[in-house]
C-alpha positions as CSV (number, residue, x, y, z in Angstrom):
1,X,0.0,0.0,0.0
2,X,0.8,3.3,-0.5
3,X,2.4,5.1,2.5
4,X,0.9,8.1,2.2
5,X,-2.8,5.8,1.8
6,X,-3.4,5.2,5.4
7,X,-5.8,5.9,8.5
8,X,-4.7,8.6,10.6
9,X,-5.7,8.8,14.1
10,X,-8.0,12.1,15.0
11,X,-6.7,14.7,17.5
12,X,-7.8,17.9,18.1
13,X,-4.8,19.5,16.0
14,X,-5.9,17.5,13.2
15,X,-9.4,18.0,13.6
16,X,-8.5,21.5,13.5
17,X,-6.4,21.2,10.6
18,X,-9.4,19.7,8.7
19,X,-11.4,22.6,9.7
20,X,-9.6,25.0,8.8
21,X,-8.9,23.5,4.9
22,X,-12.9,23.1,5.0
23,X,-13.6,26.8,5.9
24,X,-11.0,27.9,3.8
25,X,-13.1,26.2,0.9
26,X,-16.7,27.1,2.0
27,X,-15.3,30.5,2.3
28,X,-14.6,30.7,-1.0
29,X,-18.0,29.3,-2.2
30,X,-20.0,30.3,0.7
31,X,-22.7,32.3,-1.9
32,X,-23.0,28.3,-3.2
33,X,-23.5,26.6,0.3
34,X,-25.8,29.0,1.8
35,X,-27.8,29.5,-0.3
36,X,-30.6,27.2,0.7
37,X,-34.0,27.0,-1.4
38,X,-34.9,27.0,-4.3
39,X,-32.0,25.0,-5.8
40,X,-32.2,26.7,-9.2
41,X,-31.4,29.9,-7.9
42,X,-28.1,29.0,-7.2
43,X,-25.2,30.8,-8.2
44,X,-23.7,27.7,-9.4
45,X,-26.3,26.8,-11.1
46,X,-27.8,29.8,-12.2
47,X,-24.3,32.1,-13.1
48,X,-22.3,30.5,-16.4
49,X,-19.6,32.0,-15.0
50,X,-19.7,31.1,-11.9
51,X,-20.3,27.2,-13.4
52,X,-17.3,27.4,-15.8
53,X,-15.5,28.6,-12.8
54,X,-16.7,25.5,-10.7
55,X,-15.8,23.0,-13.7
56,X,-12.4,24.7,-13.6
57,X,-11.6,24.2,-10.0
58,X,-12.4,21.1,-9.7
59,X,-11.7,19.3,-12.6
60,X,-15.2,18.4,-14.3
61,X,-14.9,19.9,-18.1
62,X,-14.0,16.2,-18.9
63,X,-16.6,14.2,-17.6
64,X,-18.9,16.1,-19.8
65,X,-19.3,15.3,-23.0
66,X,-17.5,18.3,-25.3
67,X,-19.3,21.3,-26.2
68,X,-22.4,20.5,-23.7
69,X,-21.3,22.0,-21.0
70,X,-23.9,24.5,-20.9
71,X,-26.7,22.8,-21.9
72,X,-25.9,20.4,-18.9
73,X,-25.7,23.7,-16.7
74,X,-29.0,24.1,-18.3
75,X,-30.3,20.8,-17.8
76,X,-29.4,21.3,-13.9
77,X,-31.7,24.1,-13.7
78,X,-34.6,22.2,-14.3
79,X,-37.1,20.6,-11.8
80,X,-35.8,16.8,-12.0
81,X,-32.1,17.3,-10.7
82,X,-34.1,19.6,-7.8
83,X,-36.4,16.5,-7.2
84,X,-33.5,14.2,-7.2
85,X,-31.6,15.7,-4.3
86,X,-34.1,17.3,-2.3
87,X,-36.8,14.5,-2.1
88,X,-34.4,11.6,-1.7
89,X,-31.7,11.3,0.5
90,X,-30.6,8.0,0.0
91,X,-28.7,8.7,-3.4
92,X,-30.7,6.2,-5.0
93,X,-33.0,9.0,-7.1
94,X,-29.5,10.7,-7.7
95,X,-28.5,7.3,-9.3
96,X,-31.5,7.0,-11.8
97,X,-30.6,10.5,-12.9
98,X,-27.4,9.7,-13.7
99,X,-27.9,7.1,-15.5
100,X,-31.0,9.2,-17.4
101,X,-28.5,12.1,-18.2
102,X,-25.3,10.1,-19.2
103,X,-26.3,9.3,-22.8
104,X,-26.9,13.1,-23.2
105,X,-24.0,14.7,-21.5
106,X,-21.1,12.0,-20.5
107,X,-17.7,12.5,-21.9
108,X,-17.0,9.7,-24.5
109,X,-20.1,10.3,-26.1
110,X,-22.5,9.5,-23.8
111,X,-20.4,6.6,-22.3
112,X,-18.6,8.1,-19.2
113,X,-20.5,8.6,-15.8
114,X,-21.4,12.1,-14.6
115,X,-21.5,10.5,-10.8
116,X,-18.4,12.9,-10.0
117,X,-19.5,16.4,-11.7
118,X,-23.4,15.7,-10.2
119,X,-21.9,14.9,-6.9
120,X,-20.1,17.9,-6.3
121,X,-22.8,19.8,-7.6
122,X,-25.3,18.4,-5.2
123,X,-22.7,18.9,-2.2
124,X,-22.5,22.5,-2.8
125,X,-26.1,23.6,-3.3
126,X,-27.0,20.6,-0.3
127,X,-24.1,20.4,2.0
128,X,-26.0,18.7,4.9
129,X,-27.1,16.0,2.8
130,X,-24.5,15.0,-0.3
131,X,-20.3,14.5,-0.4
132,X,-18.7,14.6,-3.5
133,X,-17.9,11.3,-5.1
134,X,-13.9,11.5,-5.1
135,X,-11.5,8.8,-5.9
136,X,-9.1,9.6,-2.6
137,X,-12.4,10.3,-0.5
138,X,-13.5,7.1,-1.4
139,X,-9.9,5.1,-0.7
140,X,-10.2,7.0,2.6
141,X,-13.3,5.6,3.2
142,X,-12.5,1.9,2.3
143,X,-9.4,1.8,4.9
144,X,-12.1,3.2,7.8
145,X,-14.5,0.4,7.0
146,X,-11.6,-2.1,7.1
147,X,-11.6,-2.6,3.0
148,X,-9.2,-2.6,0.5
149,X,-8.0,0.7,-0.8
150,X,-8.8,-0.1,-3.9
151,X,-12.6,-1.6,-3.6
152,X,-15.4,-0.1,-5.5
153,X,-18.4,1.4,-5.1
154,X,-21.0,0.5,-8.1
155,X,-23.3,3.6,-7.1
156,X,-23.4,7.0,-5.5
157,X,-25.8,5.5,-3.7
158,X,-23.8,3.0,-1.8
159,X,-21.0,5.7,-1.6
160,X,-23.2,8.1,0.1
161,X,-24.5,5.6,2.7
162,X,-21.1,4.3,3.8
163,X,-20.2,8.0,4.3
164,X,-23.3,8.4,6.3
165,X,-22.2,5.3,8.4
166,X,-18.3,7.2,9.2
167,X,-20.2,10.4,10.1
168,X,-22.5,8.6,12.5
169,X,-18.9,6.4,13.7
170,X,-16.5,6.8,16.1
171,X,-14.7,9.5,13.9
172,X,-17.6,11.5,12.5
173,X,-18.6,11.9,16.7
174,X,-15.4,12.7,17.2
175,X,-15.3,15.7,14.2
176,X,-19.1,17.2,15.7
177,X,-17.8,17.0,19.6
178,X,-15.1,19.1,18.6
179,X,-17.2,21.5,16.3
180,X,-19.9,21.6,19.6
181,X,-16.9,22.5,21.9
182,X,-14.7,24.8,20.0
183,X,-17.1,26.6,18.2
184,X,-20.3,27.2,20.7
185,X,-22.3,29.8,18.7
186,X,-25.0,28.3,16.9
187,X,-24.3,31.0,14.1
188,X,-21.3,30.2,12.8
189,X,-20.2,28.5,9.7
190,X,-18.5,25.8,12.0
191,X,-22.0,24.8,13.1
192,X,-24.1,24.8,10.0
193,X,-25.6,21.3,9.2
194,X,-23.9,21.1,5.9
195,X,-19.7,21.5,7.6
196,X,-20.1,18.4,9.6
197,X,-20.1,16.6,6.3
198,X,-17.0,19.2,4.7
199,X,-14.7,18.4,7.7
200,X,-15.3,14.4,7.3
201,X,-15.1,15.0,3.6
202,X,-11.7,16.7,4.2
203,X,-10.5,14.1,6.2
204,X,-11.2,11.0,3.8
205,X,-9.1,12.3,1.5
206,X,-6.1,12.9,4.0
207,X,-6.5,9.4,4.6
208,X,-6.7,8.8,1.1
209,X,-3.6,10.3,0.3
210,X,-4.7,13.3,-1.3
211,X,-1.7,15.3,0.2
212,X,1.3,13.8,1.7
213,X,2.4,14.8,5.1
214,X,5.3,17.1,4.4
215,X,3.2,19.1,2.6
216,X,0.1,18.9,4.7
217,X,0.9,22.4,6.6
218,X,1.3,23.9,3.8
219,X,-2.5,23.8,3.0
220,X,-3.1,25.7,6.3
């Protein structure tokens, strides 16, 4: 295994650490995660400009299919992606609109999955309810449930309910003690429903090796 693929044990200077990489990101897309209702409304969503920018940042231009990129903004706009995400939290209606949206929009002509662009999108305009769909999240999440690194998952779905099972674990507890204790006002970003998940997020992909130690400060 990869050395820098491993579970690290939580502490509050690590849990701080995480926090502190999480904020720095909801900072810069805090418009996107507080949005709230209605979903279409969304500067992600609703700006092109702020979408391209999102694509951009984190990677997404190829996992849909060339020169659609703004109809599939477009396509995100109306009422089914809403209905997926807000009515089901299980991932599963998530799942069927993947699979109804690939042939359209998936890189490859149709043949790649938009799991990764639709999950990130759902985590920033529902933070307290969807996790991006990451490939060092998701080796992070394998070594907590005892896995091989490498297993995995054939839907978002199953993804998002193993997450759900780490937050409501020994470390996710661990995360929201801290959160409860360090940062006591209820109106802070630090307590809004949707960071819980950020932190977590943060910290399967430390343990996924998405940035090796010597470098870890440096993110700070």
């Amino acid at each position: 295994m990869n050395k820098l693929v491993k579970v690290y044990e939580l502490n509050d200077s690590l849990i701080q650490d995480l926090i502190n990489i999480a904020r720095k990101n909801w900072d810069n897309w805090d418009d996107e995660f507080q949005h709230g209702e209605p979903i279409d409304t969304n500067p992600v969503l609703l700006n092109p400009d702020r979408f391209a920018n999102f694509r951009s940042e984190y990677s997404l231009n190829r996992s849909i299919w060339k020169g659609r990129h703004e109809e599939f903004r477009c396509e995100l706009l109306k009422p089914k992606f809403g209905k997926a995400i807000r009515k089901d939290d299980t991932g599963r209606a998530f799942d069927r609109l993947e699979e109804c949206l690939r042939p359209r929009f998936g890189a490859k002509k149709g043949k790649n999955r938009l799991t990764s662009v639709l999950s990130k999108v759902a985590a920033f305009v529902k933070p307290e309810r969807f996790v991006a769909w990451d490939r060092f999240a998701k080796t992070g999440l394998n070594l907590l449930r005892k896995r091989s690194a490498s297993s995995a998952f054939e839907t978002y779905s199953e993804y998002l309910e193993a997450f759900k099972r780490v937050k409501e674990g020994k470390q996710g507890q661990q995360i929201k003690a801290y959160l409860a204790k360090k940062y006591a006002r209820k109106d802070v970003v630090e307590r809004k429903p949707g960071f819980l998940p950020r932190v977590l997020d943060v910290y399967l992909m430390k343990c996924g090796g998405r940035w090796s130690p010597e470098n870890w400060q440096l993110r700070n």
